[in-house]
C-alpha positions as CSV (number, residue, x, y, z in Angstrom):
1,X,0.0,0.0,0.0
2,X,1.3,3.9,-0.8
3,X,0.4,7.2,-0.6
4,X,2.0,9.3,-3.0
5,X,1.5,13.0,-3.5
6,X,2.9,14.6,-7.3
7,X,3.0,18.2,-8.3
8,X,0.9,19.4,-11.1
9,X,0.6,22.4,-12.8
10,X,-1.7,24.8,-14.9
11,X,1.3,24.7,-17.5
12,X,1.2,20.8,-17.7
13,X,-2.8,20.5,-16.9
14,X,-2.6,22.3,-20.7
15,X,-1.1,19.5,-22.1
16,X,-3.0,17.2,-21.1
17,X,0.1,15.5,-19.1
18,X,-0.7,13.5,-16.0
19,X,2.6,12.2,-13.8
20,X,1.7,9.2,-13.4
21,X,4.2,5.9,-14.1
22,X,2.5,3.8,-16.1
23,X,2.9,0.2,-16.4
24,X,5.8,-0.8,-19.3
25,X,6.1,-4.4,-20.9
26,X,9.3,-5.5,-19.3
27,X,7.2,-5.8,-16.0
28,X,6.6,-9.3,-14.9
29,X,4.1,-11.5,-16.4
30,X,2.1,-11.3,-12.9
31,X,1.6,-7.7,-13.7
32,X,0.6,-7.3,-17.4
33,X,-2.9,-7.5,-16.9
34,X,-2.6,-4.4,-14.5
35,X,-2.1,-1.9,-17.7
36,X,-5.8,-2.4,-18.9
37,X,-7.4,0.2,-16.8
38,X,-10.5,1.8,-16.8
39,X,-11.0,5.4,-15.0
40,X,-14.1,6.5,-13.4
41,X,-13.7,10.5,-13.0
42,X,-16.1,13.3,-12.7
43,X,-16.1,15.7,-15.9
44,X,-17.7,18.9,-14.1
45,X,-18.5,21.0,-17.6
46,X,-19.5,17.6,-19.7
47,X,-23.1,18.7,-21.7
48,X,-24.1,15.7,-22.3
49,X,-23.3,13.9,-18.5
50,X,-24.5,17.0,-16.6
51,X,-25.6,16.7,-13.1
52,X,-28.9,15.8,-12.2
53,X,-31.6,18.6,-11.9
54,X,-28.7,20.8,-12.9
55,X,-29.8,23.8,-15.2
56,X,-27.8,26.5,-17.0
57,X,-27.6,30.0,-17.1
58,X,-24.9,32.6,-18.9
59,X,-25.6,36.0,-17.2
60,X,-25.3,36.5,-14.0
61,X,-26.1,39.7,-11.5
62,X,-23.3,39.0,-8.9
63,X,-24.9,42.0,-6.9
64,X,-27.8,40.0,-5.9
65,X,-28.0,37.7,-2.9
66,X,-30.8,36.1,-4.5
67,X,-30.2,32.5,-5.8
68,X,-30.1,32.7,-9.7
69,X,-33.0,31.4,-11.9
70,X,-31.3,29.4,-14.6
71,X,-33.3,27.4,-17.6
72,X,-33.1,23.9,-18.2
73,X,-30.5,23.2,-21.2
74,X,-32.4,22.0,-24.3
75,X,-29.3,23.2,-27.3
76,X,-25.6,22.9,-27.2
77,X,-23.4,24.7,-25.2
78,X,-23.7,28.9,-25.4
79,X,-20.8,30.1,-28.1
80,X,-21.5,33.9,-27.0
81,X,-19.8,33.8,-24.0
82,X,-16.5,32.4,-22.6
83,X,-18.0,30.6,-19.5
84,X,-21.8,29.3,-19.0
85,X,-22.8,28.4,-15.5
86,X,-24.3,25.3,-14.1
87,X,-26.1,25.1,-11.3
88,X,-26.7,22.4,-8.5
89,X,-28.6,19.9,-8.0
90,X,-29.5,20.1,-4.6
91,X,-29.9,24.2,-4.0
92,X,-30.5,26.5,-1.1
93,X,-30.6,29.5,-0.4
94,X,-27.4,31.8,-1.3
95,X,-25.9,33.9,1.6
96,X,-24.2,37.3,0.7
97,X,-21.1,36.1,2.4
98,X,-20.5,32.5,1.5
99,X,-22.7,31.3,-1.1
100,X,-24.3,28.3,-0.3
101,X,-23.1,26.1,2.7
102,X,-24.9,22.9,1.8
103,X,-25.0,23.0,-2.5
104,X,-24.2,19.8,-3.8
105,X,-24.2,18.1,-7.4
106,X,-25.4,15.0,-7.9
107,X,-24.9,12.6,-10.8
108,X,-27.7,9.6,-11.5
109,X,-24.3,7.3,-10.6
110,X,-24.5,8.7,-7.2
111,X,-21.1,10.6,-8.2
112,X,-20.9,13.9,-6.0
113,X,-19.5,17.4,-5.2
114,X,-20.3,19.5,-2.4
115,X,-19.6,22.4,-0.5
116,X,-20.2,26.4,-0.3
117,X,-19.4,29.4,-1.8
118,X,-19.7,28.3,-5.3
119,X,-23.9,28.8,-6.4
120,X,-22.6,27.4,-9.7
121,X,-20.4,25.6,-11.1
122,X,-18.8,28.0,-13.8
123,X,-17.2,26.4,-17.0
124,X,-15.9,27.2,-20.6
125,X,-17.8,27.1,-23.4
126,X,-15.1,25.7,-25.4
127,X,-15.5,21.7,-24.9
128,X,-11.8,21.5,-25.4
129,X,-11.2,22.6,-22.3
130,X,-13.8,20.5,-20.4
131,X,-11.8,18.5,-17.6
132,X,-8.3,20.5,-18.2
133,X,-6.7,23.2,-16.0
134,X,-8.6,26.0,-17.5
135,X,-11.7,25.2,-15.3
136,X,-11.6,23.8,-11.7
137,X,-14.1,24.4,-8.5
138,X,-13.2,25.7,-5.6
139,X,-15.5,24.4,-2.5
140,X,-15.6,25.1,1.3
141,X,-16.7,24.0,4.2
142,X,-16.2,24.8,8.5
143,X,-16.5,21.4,9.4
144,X,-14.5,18.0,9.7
145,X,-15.7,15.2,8.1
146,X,-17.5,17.4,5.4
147,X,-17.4,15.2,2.1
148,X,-16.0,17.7,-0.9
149,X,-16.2,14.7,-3.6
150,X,-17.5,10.9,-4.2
151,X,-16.9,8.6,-7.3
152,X,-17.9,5.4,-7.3
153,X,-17.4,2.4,-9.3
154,X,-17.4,-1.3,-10.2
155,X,-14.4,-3.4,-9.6
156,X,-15.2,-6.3,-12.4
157,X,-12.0,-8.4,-12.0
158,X,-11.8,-11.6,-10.7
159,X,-8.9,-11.8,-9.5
160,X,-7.6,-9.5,-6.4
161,X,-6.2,-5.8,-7.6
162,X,-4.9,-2.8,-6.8
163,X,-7.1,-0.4,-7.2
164,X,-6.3,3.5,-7.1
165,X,-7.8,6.6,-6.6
166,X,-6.5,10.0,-7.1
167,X,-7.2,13.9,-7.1
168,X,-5.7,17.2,-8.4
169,X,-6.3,20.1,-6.2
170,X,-5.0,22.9,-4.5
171,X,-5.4,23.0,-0.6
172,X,-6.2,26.5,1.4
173,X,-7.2,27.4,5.2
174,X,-8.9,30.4,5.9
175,X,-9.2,32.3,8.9
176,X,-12.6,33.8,10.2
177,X,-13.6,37.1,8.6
178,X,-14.5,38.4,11.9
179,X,-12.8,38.8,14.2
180,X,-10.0,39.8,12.1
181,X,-6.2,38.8,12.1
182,X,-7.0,35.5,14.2
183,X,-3.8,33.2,13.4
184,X,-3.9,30.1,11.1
185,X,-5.1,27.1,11.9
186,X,-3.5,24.0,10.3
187,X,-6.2,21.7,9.1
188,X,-6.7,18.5,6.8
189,X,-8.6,17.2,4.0
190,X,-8.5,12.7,3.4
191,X,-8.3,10.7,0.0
192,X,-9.7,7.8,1.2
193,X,-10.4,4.2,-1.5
194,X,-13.4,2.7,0.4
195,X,-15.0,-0.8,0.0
196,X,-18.9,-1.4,0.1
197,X,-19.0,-4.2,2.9
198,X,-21.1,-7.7,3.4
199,X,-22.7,-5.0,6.0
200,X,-23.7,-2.7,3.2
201,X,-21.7,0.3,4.9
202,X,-18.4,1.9,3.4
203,X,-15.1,1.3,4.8
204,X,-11.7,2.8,4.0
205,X,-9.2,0.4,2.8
206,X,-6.2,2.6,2.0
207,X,-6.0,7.0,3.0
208,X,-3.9,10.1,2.2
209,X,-4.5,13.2,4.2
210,X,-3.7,16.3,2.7
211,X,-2.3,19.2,4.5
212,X,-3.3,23.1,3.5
213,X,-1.0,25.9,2.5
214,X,-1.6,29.0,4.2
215,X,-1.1,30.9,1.1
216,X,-2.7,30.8,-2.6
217,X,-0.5,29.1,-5.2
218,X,-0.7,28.2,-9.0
219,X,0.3,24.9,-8.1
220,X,-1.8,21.7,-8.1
221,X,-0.8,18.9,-6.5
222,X,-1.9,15.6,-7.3
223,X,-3.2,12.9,-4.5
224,X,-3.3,9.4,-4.7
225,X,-3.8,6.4,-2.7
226,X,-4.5,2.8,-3.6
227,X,-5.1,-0.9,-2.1
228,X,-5.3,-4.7,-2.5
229,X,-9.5,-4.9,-3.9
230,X,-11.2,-8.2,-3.7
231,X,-12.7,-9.4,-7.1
232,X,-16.2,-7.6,-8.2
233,X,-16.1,-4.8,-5.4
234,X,-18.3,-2.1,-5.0
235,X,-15.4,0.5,-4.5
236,X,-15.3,4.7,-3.8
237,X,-13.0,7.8,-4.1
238,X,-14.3,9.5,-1.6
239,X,-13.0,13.2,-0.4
240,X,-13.7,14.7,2.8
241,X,-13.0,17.2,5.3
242,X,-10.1,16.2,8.2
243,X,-9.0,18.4,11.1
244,X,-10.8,21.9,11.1
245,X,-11.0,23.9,14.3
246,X,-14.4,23.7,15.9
247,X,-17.1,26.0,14.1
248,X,-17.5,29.2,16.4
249,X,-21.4,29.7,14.7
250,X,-23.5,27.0,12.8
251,X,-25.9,29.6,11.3
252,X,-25.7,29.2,7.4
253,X,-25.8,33.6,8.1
254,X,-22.5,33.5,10.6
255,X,-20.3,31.6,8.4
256,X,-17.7,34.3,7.7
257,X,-16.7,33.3,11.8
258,X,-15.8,29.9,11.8
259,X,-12.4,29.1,10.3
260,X,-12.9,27.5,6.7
261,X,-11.3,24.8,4.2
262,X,-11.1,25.4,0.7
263,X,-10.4,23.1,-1.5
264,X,-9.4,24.1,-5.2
265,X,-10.4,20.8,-7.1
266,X,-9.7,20.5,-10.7
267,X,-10.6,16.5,-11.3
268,X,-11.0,13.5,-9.3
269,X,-10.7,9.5,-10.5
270,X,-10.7,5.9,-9.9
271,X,-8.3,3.7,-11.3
272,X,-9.2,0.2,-11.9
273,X,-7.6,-3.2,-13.6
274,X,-9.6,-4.1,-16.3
275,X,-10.3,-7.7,-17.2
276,X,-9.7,-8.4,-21.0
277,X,-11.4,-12.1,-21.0
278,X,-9.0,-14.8,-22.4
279,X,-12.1,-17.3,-24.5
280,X,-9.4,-19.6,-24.6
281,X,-8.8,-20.3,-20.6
282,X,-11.8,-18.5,-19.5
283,X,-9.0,-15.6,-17.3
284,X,-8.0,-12.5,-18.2
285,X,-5.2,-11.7,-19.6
C-alpha cells in the first residue's frame, strides 16, 4: 500500500500531461494484466453527462443575494460567451457572504461534489477545455468530516487488484472574517479508496491526508492512494474534510466566523484493472 503526493501544474494540466508511471512491458508476467485500466472520474462541464436537476444559465447579476433562476438546457453549449454556468442539484438559499453552505451536485451514478461558496459551477464554453486546468471548482466547508467529492465504481475483475484513486487540487485554510487577524489554523482534507461491505456500509481500505497551505498558489498537487480490492467490489474515491478547528457559529448567516477549508479541485478518479477475458482459458489476460 502507498500514498503518493505529485506536483501538477496549470502549465502541464494544458497538455494534457498527468505524472503518473505507467505500467511498461518488461514488467513481470504477474503484472501485465494491470495496464488495462478503466477510469471512473467526474467531468464537471461535460453537456451531455450533466448533473442531475442541474440547469444553466450565462448571465449572472453577482450583486444579488438572490439564488439565480437558470433554464433547463435544451441546445448545445452557449458560443457567445467564454464561461456558462451550471447550477446544482441540490440548491439552497445563497448567503451574501459564502454562497451556499450545503449546494451539492449530484450525478444519476451517485457521483458527488459538495460544498459552499460556489452557487454554480462555472465552465468554458469551449469543450476543449472540459476537464483540463482552464476550469476547476473551488468548495468550502467549516466542518470536519464534510465530504467535498464521491466517485464510485465497479471493480469487475476476478482476480484481487490494486485499485487506485486519485485527485488534483490545490489545498487553502482560511481564517474567520471576523474577528480579524486571528492566526492560522493548520487543518486536513483525506483521500480515502473505500469498499462497500457484506454490511452494506463503506469502509476505507487505504488513505492520504492532505495538508493546506496557508497561502494561494498556481500549483496543483496531485493525491493518490491505492489498495489490494477483492474481485467484483463495489469500491469509492471518496474526499472529505479532516482536522478543522471547531465552528464558532452553525448559522448558514454567521459563516464568515468559523475558520474554513477550501479546496481548489480540478478533477478526481478511480483507477481500476480491467479484465480483457482470455475465450481460450476463461482468465484475463
Amino acid at each position: 500500500m502507498k500514498n503518493l503526493k505529485h506536483v501538477f501544474t496549470p502549465a502541464l494540466a494544458a497538455l494534457g500531461l498527468l505524472m503518473v508511471s505507467a505500467p511498461v512491458a518488461a514488467q513481470e508476467s504477474s503484472a501485465f494484466s494491470f495496464q488495462y485500466q478503466r477510469e471512473v472520474s467526474i467531468n464537471m462541464c461535460s453537456w451531455s453527462d450533466r448533473p442531475i436537476g442541474a440547469s444553466t444559465c450565462v448571465t449572472v447579476d453577482t450583486s444579488s443575494s438572490n439564488p439565480i433562476a437558470c433554464d433547463a438546457p435544451s441546445q448545445p453549449p452557449p458560443t457567445t460567451r467564454d464561461t456558462f454556468l451550471l447550477s446544482a442539484s441540490d440548491p439552497c438559499p445563497l448567503d451574501p457572504y459564502n454562497g451556499c453552505p450545503r449546494q451539492r451536485w449530484r450525478w444519476s451514478d451517485d457521483r458527488m461534489l459538495s460544498g459552499f461558496r460556489a452557487n454554480e459551477l462555472r465552465c468554458p464554453s469551449d469543450p476543449m477545455k472540459w476537464g483540463t486546468s482552464f476550469y476547476t471548482a473551488p468548495l468550502l466547508t467549516s466542518k470536519s468530516g464534510h465530504v467535498f467529492m464521491q466517485i464510485p465504481a465497479f471493480f469487475a475483475h476476478q482476480t484481487a487488484k490494486k485499485v487506485r484513486v486519485q485527485v488534483k487540487l490545490r489545498p487553502y485554510s482560511l481564517r474567520p472574517w471576523v474577528p480579524a487577524n486571528l492566526p492560522y489554523q493548520p487543518m486536513t482534507a483525506v483521500l480515502a479508496l473505500q469498499q462497500l461491505n457484506a454490511s452494506n456500509a463503506w469502509v476505507d481500505l487505504s488513505t492520504q491526508v492532505i495538508h493546506d497551505v496557508t497561502e494561494h498558489t498556481t500549483t496543483y498537487y496531485v493525491y493518490e492512494t491505492e489498495a489490494l480490492v477483492q474481485p467484483f467490489s463495489m469500491v469509492r474515491l471518496e474526499l472529505r474534510a479532516g482536522s478543522i478547528p471547531t465552528p464558532v457559529s452553525n448559522l448558514d448567516t454567521e459563516y464568515y466566523k468559523n475558520y474554513h477549508l477550501e479546496l481548489d479541485i480540478m478533477d478526481g478518479r478511480v483507477i481500476l484493472p480491467e479484465c480483457i477475458p482470455d475465450h481460450s482459458t476463461g482468465t484475463c489476460l
